[in-house]
Residue frames as a rotation matrix with the C-alpha (Angstrom) as fourth column:
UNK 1
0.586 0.810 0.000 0.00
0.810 -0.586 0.000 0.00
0.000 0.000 -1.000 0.00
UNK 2
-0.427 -0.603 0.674 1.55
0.494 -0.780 -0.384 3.44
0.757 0.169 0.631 -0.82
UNK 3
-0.694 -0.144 -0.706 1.21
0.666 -0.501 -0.552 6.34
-0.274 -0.853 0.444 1.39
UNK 4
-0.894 0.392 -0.218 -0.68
-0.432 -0.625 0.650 7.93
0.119 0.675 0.728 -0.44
UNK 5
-0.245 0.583 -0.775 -3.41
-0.284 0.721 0.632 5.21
0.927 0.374 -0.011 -0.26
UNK 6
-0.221 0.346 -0.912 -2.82
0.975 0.043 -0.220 4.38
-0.037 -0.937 -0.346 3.60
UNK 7
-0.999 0.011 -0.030 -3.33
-0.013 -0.997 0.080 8.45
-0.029 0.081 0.996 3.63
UNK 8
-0.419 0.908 0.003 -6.83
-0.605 -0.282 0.745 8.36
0.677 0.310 0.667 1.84
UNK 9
0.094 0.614 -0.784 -7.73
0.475 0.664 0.577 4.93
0.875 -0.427 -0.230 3.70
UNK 10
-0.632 -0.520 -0.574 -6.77
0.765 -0.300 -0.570 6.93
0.124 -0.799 0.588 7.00
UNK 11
-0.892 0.437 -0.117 -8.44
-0.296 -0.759 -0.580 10.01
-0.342 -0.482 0.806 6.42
UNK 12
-0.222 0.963 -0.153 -11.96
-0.279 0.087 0.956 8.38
0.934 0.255 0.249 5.45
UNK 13
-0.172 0.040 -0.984 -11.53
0.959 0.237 -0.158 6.28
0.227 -0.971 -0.079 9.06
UNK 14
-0.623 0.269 -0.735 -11.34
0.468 -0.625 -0.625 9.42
-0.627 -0.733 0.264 11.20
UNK 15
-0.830 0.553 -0.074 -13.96
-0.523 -0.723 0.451 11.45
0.196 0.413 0.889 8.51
UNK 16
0.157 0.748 -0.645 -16.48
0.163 0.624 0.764 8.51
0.974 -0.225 -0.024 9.65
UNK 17
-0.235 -0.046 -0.971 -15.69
0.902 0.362 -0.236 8.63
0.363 -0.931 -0.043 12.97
UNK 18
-0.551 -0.248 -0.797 -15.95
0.789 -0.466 -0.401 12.60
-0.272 -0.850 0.452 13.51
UNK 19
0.196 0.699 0.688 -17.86
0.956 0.020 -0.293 13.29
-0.219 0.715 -0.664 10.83
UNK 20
-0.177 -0.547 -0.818 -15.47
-0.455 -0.692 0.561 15.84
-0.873 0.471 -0.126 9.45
UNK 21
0.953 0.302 0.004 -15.46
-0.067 0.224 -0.972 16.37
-0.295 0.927 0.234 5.83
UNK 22
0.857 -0.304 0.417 -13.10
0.447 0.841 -0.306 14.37
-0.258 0.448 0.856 4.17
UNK 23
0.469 -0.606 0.643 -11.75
0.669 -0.232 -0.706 16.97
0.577 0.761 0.296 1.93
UNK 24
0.928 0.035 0.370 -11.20
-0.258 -0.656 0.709 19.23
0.267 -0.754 -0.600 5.18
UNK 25
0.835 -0.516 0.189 -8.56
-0.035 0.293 0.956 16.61
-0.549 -0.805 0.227 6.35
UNK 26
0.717 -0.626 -0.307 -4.68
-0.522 -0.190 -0.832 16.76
0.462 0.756 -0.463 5.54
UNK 27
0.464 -0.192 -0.865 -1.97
0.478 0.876 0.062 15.51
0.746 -0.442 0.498 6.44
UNK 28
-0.815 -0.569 0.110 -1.29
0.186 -0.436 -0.881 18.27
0.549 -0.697 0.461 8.84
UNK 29
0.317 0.920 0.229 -4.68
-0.108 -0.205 0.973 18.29
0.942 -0.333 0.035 10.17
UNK 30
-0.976 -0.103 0.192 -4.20
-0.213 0.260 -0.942 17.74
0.047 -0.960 -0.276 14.44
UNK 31
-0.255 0.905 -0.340 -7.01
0.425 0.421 0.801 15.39
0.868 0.060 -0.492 14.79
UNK 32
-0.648 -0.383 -0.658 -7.29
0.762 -0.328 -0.559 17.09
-0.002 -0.863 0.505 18.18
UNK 33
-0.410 0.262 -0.874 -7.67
0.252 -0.888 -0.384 20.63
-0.877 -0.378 0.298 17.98
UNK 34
-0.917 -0.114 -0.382 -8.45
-0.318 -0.369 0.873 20.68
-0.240 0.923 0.302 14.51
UNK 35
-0.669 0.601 -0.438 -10.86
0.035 0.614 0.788 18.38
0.743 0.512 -0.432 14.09
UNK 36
-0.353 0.255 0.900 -12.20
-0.925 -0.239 -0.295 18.96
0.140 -0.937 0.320 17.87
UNK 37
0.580 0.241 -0.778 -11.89
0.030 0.948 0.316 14.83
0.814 -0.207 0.543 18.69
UNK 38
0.092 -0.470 0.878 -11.93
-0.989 -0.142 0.028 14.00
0.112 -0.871 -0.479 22.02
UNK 39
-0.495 -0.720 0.486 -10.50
-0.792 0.604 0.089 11.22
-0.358 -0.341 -0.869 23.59
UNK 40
-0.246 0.177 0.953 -13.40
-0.160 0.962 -0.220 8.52
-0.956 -0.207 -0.208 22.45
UNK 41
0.855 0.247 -0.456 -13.19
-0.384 -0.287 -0.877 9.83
-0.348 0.925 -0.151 19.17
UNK 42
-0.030 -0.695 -0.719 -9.45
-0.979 0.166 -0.119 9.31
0.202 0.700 -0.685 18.59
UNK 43
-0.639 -0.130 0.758 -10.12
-0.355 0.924 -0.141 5.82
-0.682 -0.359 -0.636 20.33
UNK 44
-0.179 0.269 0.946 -12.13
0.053 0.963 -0.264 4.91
-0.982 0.003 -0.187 17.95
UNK 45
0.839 -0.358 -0.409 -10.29
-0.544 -0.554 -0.631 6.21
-0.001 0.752 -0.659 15.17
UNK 46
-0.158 -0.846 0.509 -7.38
-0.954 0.265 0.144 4.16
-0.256 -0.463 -0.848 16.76
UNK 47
-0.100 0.587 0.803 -9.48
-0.334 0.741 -0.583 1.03
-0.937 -0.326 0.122 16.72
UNK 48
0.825 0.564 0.024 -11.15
-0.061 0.131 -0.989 1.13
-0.561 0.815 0.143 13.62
UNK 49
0.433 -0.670 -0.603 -7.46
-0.845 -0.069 -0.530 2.12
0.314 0.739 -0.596 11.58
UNK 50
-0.438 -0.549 0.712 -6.19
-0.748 0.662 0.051 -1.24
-0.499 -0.510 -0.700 13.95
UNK 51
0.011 0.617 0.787 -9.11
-0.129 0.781 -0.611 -3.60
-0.992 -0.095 0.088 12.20
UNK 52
0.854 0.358 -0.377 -9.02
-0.283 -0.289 -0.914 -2.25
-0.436 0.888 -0.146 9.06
UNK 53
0.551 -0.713 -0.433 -5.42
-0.525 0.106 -0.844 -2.53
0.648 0.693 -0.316 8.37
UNK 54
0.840 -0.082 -0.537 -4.47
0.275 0.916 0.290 -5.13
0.468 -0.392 0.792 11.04
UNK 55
-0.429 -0.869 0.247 -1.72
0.316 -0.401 -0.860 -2.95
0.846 -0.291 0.447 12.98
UNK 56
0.392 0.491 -0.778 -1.43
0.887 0.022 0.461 -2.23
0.243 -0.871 -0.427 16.39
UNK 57
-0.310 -0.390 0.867 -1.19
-0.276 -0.836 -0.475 1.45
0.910 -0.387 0.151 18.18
UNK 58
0.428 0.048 -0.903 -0.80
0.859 0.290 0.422 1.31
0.282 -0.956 0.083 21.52
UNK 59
-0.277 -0.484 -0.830 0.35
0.797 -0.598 0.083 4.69
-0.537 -0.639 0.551 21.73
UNK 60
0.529 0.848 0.018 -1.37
0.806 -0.496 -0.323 8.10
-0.265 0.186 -0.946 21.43
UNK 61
0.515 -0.613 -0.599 1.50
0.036 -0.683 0.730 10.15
-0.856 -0.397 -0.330 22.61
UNK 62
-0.407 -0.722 -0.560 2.89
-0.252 -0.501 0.828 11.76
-0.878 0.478 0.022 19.56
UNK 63
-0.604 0.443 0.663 0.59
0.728 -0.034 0.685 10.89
0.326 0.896 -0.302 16.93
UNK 64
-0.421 0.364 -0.831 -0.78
0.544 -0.631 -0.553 14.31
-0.725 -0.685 0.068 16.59
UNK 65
-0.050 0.072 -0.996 -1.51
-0.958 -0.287 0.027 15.15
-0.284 0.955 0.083 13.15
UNK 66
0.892 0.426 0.152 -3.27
-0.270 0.771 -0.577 12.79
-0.363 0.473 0.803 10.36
UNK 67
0.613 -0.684 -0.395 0.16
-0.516 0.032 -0.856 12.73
0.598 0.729 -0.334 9.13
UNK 68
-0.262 -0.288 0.921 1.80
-0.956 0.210 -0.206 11.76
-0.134 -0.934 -0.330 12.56
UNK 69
0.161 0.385 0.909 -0.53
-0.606 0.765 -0.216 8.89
-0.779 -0.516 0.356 12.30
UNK 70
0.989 -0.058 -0.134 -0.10
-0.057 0.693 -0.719 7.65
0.134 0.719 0.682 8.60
UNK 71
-0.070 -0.988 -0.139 3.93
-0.825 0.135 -0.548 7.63
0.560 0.077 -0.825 9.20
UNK 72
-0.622 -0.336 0.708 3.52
-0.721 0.598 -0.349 5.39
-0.306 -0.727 -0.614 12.41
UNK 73
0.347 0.643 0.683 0.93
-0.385 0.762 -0.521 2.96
-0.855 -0.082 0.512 10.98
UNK 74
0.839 -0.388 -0.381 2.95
-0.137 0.527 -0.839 2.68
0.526 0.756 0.389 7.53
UNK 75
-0.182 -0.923 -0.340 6.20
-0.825 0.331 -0.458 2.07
0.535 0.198 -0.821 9.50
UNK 76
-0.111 0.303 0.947 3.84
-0.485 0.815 -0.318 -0.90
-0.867 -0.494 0.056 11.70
UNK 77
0.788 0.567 0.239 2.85
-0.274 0.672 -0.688 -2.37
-0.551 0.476 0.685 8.46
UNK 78
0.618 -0.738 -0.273 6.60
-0.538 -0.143 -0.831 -2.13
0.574 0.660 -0.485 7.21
UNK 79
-0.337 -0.787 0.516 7.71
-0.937 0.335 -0.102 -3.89
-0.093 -0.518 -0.850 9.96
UNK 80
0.140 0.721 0.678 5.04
-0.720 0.544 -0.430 -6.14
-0.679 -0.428 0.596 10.02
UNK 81
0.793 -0.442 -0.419 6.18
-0.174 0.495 -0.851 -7.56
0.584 0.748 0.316 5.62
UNK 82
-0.105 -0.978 -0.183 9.90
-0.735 0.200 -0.648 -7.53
0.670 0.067 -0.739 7.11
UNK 83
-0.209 -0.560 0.802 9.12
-0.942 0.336 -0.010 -10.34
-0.264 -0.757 -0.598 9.86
């Protein structure tokens, strides 16, 4: 999957979940303050990008931005081909 692709699949997850408009989101968006998601929002944003593409996050702390999050979930699925 390209970045670009985990990107789009990424921001549709958290545009369903917060019902932000898609085209709104970037990859500098701060799902946070930007998007105004609170904590059981990004959990289940967190969740939902874990089922969908089969990667664990277990950590919130520094995934601040939509971009934040597609780096750390394409370098889980990059580890995930190398084992």
């Amino acid at each position: 999957m390209s970045k670009e692709e985990l990107f789009n699949k990424v921001k549709d997850i958290i545009a369903d979940q917060t019902g932000e408009d898609a085209s709104k989101i970037t990859m500098t968006t701060n799902i946070k303050d930007d998007l105004d998601a609170d904590s059981l929002d990004i959990f289940e944003v967190m969740n939902e990008i874990e089922d969908q593409l089969n990667v664990k996050i277990e950590v919130e702390e520094g995934l601040d931005t939509v971009g934040d999050l597609v780096n750390f979930v394409d370098k889980q699925l990059a580890n995930a081909k190398g084992e």
